[in-house]
Each structure stands twice: as structure tokens, then as C-alpha cells.
N, C-alpha and C positions, 0 to 999 in steps of 0.2 A: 827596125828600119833606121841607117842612119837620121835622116830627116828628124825620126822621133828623138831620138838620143839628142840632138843639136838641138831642140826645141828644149827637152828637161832642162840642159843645163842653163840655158839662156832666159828661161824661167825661173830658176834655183838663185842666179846672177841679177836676174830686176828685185829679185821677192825681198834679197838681202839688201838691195841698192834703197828699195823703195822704204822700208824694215828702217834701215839709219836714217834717211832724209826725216820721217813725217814726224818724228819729236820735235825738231826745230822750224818745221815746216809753217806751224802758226804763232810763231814768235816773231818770225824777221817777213819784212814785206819789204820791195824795191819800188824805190817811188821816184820815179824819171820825169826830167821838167819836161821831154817833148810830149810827152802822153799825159798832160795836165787833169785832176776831176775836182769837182764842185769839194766846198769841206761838208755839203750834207751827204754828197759819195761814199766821201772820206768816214766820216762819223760812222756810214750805214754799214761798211765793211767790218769795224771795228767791234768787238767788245766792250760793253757799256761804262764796263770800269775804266777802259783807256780813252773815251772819249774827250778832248782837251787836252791831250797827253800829246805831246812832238817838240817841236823846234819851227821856230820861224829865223830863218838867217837876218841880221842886221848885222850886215855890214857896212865897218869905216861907224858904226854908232859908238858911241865916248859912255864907258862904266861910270857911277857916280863913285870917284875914289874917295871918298869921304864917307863912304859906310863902314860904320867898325863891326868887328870880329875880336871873339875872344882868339887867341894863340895855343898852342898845347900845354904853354906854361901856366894859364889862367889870366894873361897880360891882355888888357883892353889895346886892339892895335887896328889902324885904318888902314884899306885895302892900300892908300899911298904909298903906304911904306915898304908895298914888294914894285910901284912903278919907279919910272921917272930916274932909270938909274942905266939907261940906254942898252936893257936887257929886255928881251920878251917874254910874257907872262904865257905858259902853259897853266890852264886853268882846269879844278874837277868841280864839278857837284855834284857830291854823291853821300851816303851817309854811312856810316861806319861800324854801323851794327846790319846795311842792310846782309840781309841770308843768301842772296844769290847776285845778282850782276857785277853792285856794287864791287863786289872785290872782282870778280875778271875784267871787270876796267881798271881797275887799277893794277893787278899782275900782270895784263897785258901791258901798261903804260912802262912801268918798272924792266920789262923785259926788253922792251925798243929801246927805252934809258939805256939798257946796259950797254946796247948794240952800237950805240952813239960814241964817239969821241968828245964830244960837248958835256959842260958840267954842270948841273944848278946849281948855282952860286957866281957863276963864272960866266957863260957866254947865254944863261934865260934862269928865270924863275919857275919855282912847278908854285902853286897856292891852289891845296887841295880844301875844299870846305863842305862842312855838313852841312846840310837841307835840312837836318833834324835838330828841331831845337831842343829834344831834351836832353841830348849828346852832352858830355860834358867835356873841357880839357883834359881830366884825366884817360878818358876816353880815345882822344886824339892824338895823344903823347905816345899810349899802346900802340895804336897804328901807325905809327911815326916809327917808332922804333921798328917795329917789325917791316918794313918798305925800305928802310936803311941798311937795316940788315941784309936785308932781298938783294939790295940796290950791290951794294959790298964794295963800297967808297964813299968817301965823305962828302957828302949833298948841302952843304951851310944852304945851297939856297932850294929846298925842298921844306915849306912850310903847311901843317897841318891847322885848320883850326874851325872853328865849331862859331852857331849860329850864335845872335844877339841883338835883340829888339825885331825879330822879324828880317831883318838885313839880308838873309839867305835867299829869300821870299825875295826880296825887293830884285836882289842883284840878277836871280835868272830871269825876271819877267824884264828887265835892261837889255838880256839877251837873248831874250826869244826860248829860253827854257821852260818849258811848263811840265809840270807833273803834277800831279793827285795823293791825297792821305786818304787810305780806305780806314775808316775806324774798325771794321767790321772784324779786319785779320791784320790790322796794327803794320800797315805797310806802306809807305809811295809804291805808285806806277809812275813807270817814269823811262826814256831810252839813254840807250848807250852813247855817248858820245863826251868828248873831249872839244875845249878850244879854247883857242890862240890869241890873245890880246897882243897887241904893242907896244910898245915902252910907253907912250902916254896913254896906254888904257882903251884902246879903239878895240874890236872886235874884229878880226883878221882873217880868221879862220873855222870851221867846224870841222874834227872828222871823226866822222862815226864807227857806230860798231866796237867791236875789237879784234878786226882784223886789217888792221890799216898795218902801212910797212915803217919801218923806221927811214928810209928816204920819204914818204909822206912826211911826219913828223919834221923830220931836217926841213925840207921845202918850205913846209907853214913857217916853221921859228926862223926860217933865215928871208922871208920876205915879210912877215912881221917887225922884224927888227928894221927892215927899209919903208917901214909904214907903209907896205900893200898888203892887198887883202884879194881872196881867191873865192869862187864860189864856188859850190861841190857840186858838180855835175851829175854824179849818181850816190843817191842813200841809200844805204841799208839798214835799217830801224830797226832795231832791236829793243823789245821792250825786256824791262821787269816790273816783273809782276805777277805776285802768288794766285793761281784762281781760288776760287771756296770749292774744295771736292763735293761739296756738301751741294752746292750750285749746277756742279754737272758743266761748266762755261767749257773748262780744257774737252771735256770727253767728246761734248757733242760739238764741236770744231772740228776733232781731229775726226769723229768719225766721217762725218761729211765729206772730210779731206778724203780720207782713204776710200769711200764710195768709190766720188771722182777717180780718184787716182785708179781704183781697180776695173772699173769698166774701160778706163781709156787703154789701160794694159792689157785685157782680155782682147778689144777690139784690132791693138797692133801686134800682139802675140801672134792671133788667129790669122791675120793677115800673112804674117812672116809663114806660121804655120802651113800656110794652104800654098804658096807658092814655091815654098821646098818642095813640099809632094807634087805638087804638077811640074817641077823643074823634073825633078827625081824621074817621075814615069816620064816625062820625053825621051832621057837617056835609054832608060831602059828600053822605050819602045824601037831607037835608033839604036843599041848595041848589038 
């Protein structure tokens, strides 16, 4: 019967649709200011290990540019010395051994770079820094180099550099970055996300994920530079962070997920199903 035939295949078509979504499915969550919840909501949705884990937007708040940072060269250097020079600061915190986001926020960053006519050194600053203080410069310099290369132009103002006295610490909790050290499997949990200081060091911008456009990107650094600052109307949160297989946290997320997910597809499947065949025999009872 036709009917059945257009049923297989439109089942074949979710199975595969459904198949690619549910791996990413319990990683990124959209979190909309008009549909506001409690942070004990928040918490209860969450995964124990990400619990405290997000961003709080402050904006128009002033970094403390007097925290120093080691450089990739081993140089004691305060964050002053990437402001106050009428460029805006694209800012990372992220760490450079992490195994998974860390580096797609930054290939994604380096990839909008390329896309840009704009050049750090020239019309913004990038100041990528680790979260992880056992990182060292030598460490930073690797990844410096390999991001330049990526980059495939000369970046004078693309600065890598690595924690000291805790300062990493200090400078995200300035800007509403929080994330977690699990001892357990030697990782932060922590989201994706990039942002935009001002030439005197105010907080400008967030954008998350790593799917933002390079006209986002241009937009933040070119109203940053005018000392305004934008709110993100929609997040997309993306976390990292490794579960313990041993834990069982990913399996039984996702299988839940997928429960949901396949009663709700049987129940609309069946639906579609049943009103082709009763479409089907009217025709036939009328031809």
C-alpha cells in the first residue's frame, strides 16, 4: 500500500534525524530570559557535576587590570598592558590541555578571525588565558604557535598566557564565569563561550557556544570599541565536561532522553499513519 511505503520511509527519515540530534541533545540547553526558573530549577535539571557551572552577565562591570599573568614567553605581564590602547579586548578562558571544547572554541574563534578584515594587533586585541594553573608558558607558546599558523597572518596582537597567583580564578569570577575542577577525572566543567571587553576593560559582551557568526563577532568588537555593551537575548550553553563511564551520568540522560523522544515519535508517526489509510480508503471508496 502506498500509505505504507510513505510511512517506512518517513520513519527511516526521523530514526536517522533523531540517531544525529540525541548525542548533542544533553550537552547544549536554551535558556530564554522570557521563560525565567528558580537556580534551584536550574541546579535540579542539571547534572551534579555542572551544578555552579554558567555565566552571570555583568555588564559595563570594570576587570581588575592589575592582575598579572605569566605571557607564553615566561614574562610577568598585567592584563593593562593588552587595554587602554583604544582597541577592544576579545577575551578566552579556557585551558589548553583541555581534551574536548576547549579547542572548538578556539578553532571556531580562529575561523571567524580568518573571515574578518579586522586584525589583532591593529583594530582589537584577542588575550587567550588558562584557567589551569599548572599550564605552563611553554605550554601557551605550543598553542600560540599552532592558532597562528591556523590563523595564516601575522596576529602581533593575539596573546596566549597562563594563570599566576590564582588570577585566572579571580578574573572569571569579575565576569560572571564560573566553572568546576573535578579531581576525580582531572578536568573543569565549564561552558562555551567568548567575550568582549572595551578598551578600558568594562565587560561588553558574551557570545556563546560555537556557533556564533563573524558579523556577531564584528558587531560586539565594533560597539565595544564605542563603550557599549549588549545583552544576549538567547543562550545556548554548551557545556564541557567529561562524565565517569564508570558513573553511568551520560548513559542514563540520554537514555531517558530517547524514551521521551520515542514515545513522542510513535504517538505522531501513528497519527500520520492512521490518517493516510483513512485518506487512502475514502479515495478508493469514491473512485
Amino acid at each position: 500500500m502506498k500509505a505504507i511505503r510513505t510511512f517506512t520511509s518517513l520513519v527511516t527519515l526521523l530514526a536517522a534525524g533523531l540517531c544525529a540530534f540525541v548525542p548533542c541533545a544533553f550537552a547544549q540547553y536554551k535558556v530564554r530570559p522570557e521563560s525565567p526558573i528558580s537556580a534551584k530549577d536550574a541546579a535540579s535539571r542539571l547534572p551534579a557535576q555542572l551544578v555552579g557551572v554558567g555565566i552571570e552577565e555583568h555588564l559595563g562591570r570594570a576587570v581588575d587590570l592589575d592582575l598579572t599573568f605569566n605571557d607564553e614567553n615566561g614574562q610577568v605581564v598585567k592584563l593593562r598592558d593588552f587595554f587602554n590602547k583604544g582597541r577592544p579586548v576579545l577575551l578566552d578562558l579556557v585551558y589548553y590541555n583541555c581534551p574536548q571544547l576547549c579547542t572548538l572554541i578556539l578553532n571556531r574563534q580562529v575561523e571567524i578571525m580568518r573571515q574578518m578584515p579586522q586584525t589583532p594587533g591593529k583594530e582589537y586585541e584577542v588575550v587567550s588565558i588558562s584557567i589551569d594553573p599548572r599550564e605552563t608558558p611553554e605550554t601557551a607558546r605550543t598553542k600560540k604557535a599552532t592558532y597562528l599558523a591556523s590563523y595564516g597572518k601575522p596576529a602581533p596582537g593575539w596573546h596566549f598566557l597562563t594563570d599566576r597567583d590564582d588570577n585566572a580564578k579571580r578574573l572569571a569570577e569579575l565576569i560572571g564565569y564560573h566553572y568546576r575542577w573535578d579531581p576525580r577525572i582531572q578536568q573543569y566543567a565549564h561552558l562555551a563561550a567568548i567575550m568582549i571587553l572595551t578598551p578600558e576593560g568594562k565587560v561588553a559582551r558574551y557570545l556563546y557556544g560555537i556557533n556564533y557568526r563573524a558579523l556577531d563577532l564584528r558587531f560586539g568588537l565594533a560597539e565595544a570599541a564605542e563603550n557599549r555593551s549588549t545583552l544576549t537575548l538567547e543562550k545556548v550553553l554548551l557545556f564541557c565536561y567529561h562524565y565517569d563511564p564508570v558513573e553511568n551520568k551520560y548513559v542514563l540522560f540520554a537514555t531517558n532522553f530517547m524514551k521521551v523522544g520515542g514515545v513522542l515519535t510513535i504517538l505522531i508517526l501513528g497519527g500520520f499513519l492512521f490518517r493516510m489509510i483513512r485518506a487512502e480508503r475514502r479515495k478508493e471508496r469514491f473512485a
